[in-house]
N, C-alpha and C positions, 0 to 999 in steps of 0.2 A: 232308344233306337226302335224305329218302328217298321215295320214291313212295308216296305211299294208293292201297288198291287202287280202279281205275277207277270211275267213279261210270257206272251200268248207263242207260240212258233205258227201265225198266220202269216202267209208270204204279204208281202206288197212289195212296189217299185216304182225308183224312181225315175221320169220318162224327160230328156231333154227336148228341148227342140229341132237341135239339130240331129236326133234322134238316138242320140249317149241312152244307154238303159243301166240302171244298178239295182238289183234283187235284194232284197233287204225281207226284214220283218217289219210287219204294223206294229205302228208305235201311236198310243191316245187312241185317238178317235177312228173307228174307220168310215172307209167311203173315200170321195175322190175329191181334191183339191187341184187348184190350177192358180197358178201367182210366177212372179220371176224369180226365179232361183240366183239366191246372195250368200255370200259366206261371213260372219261376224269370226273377229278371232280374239272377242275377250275368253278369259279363262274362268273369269269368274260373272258374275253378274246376269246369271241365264233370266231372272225372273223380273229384272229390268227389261232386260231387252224384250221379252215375251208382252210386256206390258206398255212394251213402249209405240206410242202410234204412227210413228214416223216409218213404223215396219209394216204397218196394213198394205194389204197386196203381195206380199214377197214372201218367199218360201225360203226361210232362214237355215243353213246348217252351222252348225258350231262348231267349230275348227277342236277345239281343245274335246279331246275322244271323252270323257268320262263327265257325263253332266246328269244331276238328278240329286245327289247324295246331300244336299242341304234343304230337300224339298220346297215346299212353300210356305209362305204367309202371309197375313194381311199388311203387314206394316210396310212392306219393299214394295209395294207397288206401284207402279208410276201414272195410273189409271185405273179405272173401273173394269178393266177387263185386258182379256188376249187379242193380241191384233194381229199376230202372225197370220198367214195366210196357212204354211202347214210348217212341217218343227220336224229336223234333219237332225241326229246324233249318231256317230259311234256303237259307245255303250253305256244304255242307260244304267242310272244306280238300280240295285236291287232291293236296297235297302235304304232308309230315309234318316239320317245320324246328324241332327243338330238340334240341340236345346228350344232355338225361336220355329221348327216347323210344326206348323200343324195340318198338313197333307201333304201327299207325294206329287211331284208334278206329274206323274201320269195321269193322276186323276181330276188335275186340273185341264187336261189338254183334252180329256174325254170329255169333261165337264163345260169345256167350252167348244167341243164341237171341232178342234183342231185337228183335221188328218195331221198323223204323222210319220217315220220311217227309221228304224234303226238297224243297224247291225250290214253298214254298208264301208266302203273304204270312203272315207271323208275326204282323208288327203288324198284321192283320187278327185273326186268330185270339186276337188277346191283349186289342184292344178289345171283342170278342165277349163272353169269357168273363167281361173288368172286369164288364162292364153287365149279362149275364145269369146271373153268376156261374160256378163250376166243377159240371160237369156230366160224364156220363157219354160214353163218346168210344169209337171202334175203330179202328185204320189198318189197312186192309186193300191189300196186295202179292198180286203171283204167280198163283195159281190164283183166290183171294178178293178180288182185285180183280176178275173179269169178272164175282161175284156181282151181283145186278140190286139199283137202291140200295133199294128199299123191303127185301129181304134184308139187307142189311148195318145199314138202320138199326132193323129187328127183332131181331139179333144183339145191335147196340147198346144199345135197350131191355132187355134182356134179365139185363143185366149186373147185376153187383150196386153197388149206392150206397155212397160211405163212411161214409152216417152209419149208425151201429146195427152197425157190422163191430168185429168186437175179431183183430187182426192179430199182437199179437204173440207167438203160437206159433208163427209162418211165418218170423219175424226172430231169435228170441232161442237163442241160444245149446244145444244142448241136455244137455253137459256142462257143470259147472264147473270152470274155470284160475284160476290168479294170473300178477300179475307182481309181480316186487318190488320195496319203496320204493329208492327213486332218493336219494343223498345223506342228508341226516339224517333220519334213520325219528321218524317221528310217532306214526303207530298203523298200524290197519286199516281199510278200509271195503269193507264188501256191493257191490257195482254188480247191482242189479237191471238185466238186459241185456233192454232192451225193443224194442233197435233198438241197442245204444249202439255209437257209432265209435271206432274206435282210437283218433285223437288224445285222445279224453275220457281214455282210459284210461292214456295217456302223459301227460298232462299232471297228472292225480292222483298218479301214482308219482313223477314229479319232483317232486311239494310232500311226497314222505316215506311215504305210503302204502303199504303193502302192499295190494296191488288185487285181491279175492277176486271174480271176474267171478261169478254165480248163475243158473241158467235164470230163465224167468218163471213155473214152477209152483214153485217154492222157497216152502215154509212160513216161519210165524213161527219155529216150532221150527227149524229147519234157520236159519237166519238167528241163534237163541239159540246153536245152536252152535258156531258159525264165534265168537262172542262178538267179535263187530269192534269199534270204536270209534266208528263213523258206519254209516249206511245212504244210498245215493245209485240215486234212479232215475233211467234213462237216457231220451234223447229214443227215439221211435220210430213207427210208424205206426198209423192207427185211428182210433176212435170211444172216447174216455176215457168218457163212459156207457156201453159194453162192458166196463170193466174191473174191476166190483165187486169182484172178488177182490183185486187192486193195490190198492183203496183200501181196505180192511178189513184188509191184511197192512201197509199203513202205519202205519195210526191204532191196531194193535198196537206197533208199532215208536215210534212217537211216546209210546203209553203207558210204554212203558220207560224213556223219558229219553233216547233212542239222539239224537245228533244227525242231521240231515238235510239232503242238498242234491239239489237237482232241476231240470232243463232240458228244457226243450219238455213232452216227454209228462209227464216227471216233473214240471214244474211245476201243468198239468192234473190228475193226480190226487193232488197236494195239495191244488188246492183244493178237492175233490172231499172227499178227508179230513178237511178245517175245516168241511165242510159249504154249500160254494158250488155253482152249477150250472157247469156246460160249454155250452157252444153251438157251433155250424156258423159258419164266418164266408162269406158271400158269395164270395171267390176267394182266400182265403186272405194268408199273405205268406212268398215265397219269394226269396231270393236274397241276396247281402252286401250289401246294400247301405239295413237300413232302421235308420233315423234314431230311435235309441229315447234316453227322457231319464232319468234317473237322479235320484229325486225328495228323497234326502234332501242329494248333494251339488250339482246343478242343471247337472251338465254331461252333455252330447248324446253318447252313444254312436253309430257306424255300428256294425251289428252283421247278423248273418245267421242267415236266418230259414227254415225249415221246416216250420210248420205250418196248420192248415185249419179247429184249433179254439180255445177261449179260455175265459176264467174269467171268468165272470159277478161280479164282486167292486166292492165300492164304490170309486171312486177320489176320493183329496183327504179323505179321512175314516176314522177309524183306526173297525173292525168288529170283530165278538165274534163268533170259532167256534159256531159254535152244534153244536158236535161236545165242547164244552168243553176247549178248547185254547189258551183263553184271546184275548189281540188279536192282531187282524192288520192289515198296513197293506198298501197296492199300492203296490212299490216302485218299478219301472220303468214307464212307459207309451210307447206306441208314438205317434211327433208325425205319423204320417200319416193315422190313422184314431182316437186314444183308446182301442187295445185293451191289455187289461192285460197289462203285459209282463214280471210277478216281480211275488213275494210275499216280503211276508216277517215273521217269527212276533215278538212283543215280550215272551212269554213263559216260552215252550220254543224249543229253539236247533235253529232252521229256516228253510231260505227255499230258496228257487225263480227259476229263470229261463224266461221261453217263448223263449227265442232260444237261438242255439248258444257258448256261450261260445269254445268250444275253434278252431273255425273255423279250420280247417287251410288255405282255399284263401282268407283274408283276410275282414275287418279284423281286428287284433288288439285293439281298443280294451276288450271285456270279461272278457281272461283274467284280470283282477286277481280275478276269482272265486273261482275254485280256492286262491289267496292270501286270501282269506274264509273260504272253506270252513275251509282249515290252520287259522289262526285260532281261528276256534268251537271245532273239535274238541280246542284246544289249551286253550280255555277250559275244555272242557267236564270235559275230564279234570282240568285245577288245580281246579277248583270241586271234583267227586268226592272227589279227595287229602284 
């Protein structure tokens, strides 16, 4: 057992947009942050989600009051760093009590610069944002907390909104790597890296892939190059109506025959590429823990969720691309709200998930995906032969 470092009684606060105030104590880093305030409600997996890019921009609090007490490490990470915007708890641990830590996350949050806030009512802050949805947010520490609050909450205004934001040149990659397939090699696939996490990219080399990671300005042409076997866009952050160029280098991609698989963002602009709309959802869904059902075999996935937008698509009725791509049906839907949770093509060999299949920090109920994925691409190629 090891000490976290001391928890300070420096005030800070956190300032809504529509002007909600909660007094809290600094927590990480101080100084002042500005992002949209989301609520995640895993209980476990704080150091996923902290790592995960599809969160750049938004000021995460964590629903489950007690988080800290397994501190950090190198091996959980889903990326090369923190991408929170700023980091909402409870009460942090005090102490850091697991065999695989080797630092507290407060010192990672200071260490990367993340304002933070704790010792607030959460469950206040998390019915707030249910009912008047996710909204733009600051937590101001340090020097920016004695700012006066009509300042802080014209800081707050001030900010920029996630709808209409296209993010992922700030997350993706800006060389291309490989890894290589893992056991019996299958083919190749693209990972358009829009956000995408390691596990994804481990978990496709274990079904045999050779895994060509791509920045997110990566042509059709550069894409013809690489001549992969599949294309797979990855989950990531944003406004998918920002991303016209993603869906116009898919629906090349789809004209070739290439097969395709897609999670969260990559499910969004597919449907975008069939020719569906996108929309904002009220407070999104965030955490491992949403109950989504799987419509052709009728059994209930828990699955984990990271997104804030959704595919406008007919559900319980198979629909015509109207991009001419033939039908498509909604495969998955979400049993808490009826948002569409995967697509998937009856034509051309494609489909999509909004959830995180790979889900490193639990449930594992939807990896048999990637075993899907194998699959198709395995069809795809007997079919070609």
């Amino acid at each position: 057992m090891t000490e976290a470092t001391p928890l300070a009684a420096e005030p800070a606060v956190l300032v809504l947009e529509d002007g909600t105030r909660f007094e809290g104590r600094a927590y990480g880093a101080r100084g002042r942050t500005l992002g949209e305030a989301v609520f995640a409600t895993g209980m476990t997996g704080y150091q996923e989600t902290l790592t995960d890019p599809s969160y750049a921009g938004q000021i995460v609090l964590q629903t489950a009051p007690h988080i800290g007490n397994t501190g950090m490490n190198s091996e959980d990470e889903e990326s090369a760093r923190i991408w929170v915007a700023g980091y909402i708890v409870r009460d942090p641990s005090r102490v850091v009590s697991n065999f695989r830590a080797q630092r507290s996350l407060d010192d990672d949050l200071v260490a990367s610069g993340v304002v933070g806030i704790s010792g607030i009512d959460t469950r206040a802050v998390t019915r707030h944002i249910r009912s008047a949805g996710a909204m733009r947010a600051g937590i101001f520490s340090g020097a920016d907390a004695a700012l006066s609050a009509g300042e802080q909450l014209d800081l707050v205004r001030s900010g920029a909104e996630m709808a209409g934001q296209n993010l992922s040149g700030a997350v993706s990659t800006a060389e291309p790597y490989s890894l290589p397939a893992q056991g019996e090699r299958v083919g190749s696939v693209a990972v358009l890296d829009l956000g995408v996490k390691a596990s994804t990219l481990h978990f496709l080399a274990e079904r045999g892939f050779d895994v060509h990671v791509v920045p997110q300005t990566v042509t059709i042409d550069e894409i013809r190059a690489l001549e992969p076997d599949a294309l797979f866009f990855s989950n990531g952050p944003g406004d998918p109506s920002a991303s016209d160029r993603h869906v116009e280098l898919l629906r090349e991609s789809l004209r070739d025959g290439r097969p395709y698989f897609g999670i969260c963002f990559g499910n969004q602009l597919l449907g975008r590429a069939l020719g569906y709309e996108t929309y904002k959802l009220p407070f999104g869904h965030r955490g491992i823990n949403q109950p989504v059902l799987d419509k052709a075999t009728g059994r209930v996935e828990i699955t984990a969720h990271n997104h804030g937008f959704a595919v406008a698509a007919p559900i319980g009725e198979v629909s015509e691309s109207s991009q001419g791509f033939g039908r498509v049906e909604v495969s998955h839907v979400d049993l808490n709200d009826d948002v569409v949770e995967g697509l998937n093509c009856l034509d051309i060999p494609a489909f999509s998930v909004q959830y995180h299949p790979e889900s490193a920090a639990g449930p594992h109920d939807a990896n048999y995906l990637f075993d899907r994925f194998r699959d198709m691409v395995l069809a795809s190629k007997e079919s070609d032969a």
